[in-house]
N, C-alpha and C positions, 0 to 999 in steps of 0.2 A: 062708255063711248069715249069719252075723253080719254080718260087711261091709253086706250087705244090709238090715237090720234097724237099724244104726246109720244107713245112710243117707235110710231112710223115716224114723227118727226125726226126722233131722235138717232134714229138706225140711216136713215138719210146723212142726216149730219155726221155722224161717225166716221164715214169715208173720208169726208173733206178734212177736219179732225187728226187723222192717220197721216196727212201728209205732211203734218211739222212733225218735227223729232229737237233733238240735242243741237242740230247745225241749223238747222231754221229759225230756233230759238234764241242765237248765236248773230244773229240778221235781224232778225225783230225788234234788237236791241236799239238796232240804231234809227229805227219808226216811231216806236211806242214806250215809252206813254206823250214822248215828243220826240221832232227828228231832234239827229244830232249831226255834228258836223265831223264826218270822218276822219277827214286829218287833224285834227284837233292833239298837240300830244298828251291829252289826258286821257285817250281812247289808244293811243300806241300800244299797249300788250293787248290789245285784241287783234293784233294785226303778225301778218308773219311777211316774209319774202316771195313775189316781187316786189309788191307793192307798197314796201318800207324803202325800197329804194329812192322811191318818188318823190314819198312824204318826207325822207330826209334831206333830197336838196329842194322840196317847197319849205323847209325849214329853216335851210342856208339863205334862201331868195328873201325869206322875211328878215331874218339878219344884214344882209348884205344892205339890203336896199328895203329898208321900212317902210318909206315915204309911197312906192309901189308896189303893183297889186304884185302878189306870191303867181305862182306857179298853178295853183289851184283855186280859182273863183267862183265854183259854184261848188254845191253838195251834190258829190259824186254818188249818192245812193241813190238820187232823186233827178240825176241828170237835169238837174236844174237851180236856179238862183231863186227863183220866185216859186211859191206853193203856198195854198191852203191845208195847214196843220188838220183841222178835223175832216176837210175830204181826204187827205191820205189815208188817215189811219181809220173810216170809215168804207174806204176800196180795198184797204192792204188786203193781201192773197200772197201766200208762201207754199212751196211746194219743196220738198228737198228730195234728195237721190243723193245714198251714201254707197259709195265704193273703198271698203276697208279705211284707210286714214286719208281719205281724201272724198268732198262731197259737193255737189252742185246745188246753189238755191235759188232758184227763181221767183222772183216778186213782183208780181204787179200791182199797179194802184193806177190811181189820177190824181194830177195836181190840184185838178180844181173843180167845181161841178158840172161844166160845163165846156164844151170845146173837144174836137176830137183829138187835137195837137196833145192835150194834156194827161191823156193816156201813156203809160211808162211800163217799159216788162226792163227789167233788171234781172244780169245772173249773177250771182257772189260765188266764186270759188273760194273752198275753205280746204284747209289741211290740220289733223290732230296731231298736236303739239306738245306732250310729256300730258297725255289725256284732257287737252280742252281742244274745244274748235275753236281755228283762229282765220282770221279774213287773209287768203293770201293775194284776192284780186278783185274789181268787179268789171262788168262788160255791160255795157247798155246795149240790149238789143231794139231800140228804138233809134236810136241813135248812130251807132256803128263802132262804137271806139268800146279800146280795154284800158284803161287806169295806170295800168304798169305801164304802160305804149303809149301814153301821152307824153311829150316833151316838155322839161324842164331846164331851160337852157339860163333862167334869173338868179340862179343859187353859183352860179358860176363866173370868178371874175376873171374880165378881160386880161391876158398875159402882154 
């Protein structure tokens, strides 16, 4: 009987299972085993173009002018500044859709345990890059905005 029981479980869960691959996994990275901070440049080669464009004048903005805030102030995975580390990766959900060398990842979670506001669907657009997936954008669909299409205007100085 249990035999049984673990095996329905297990055929359930398989489906869900089947929908990370290689580019989801690629995504997951920057959740688990903690978030991390995207633009961060020690995460740069997981990233390709647009959205190195960005990161490179939130790069110039921290050069230029230390003393304020960059270009980029919250964790763009997480469409947010604020979170609870083990409710995210207690919600996280990844779903990915590959189209030859280009792939879609959608992730949802919650910030926090409680609150409907703290619900988050995030998609990551990736593109394979001499054979790795690399991040080439993300879009919050909670939100409205794409990451490439945010403006960076603090990495630029006055003429």
């Amino acid at each position: 009987m249990r035999l049984t029981v673990l095996a329905a479980a297990l055929s359930i869960a398989a489906p869900a299972a089947a929908l990370a691959g290689p580019a989801a996994n690629a995504v997951k990275f920057f959740y688990m085993p903690e978030v991390k901070f995207e633009p961060d440049a020690k995460y740069r080669d997981r990233f390709t173009e647009p959205v190195t464009k960005l990161f490179d004048l939130n790069d110039q903005a921290q050069k230029n002018k230390p003393d304020e805030v960059p270009c980029i102030d919250f964790a763009p995975g997480l469409d947010a500044q604020d979170y609870d580390e083990k409710t995210v990766a207690k919600t996280l959900k990844l779903s990915e859709a590959v189209d030859g060398d280009s792939a879609s990842v959608t992730v949802t979670f919650n910030l926090f345990p409680e609150g409907d506001d703290s619900k988050r669907e995030m998609v990551w657009s990736l593109k394979k890059v001499e054979g790795k997936w690399k991040v080439a954008d993300i879009t919050s669909k909670t939100s409205g905005w794409t990451l490439s299409a945010l403006e960076c205007l603090a990495g630029q100085t006055p003429e």
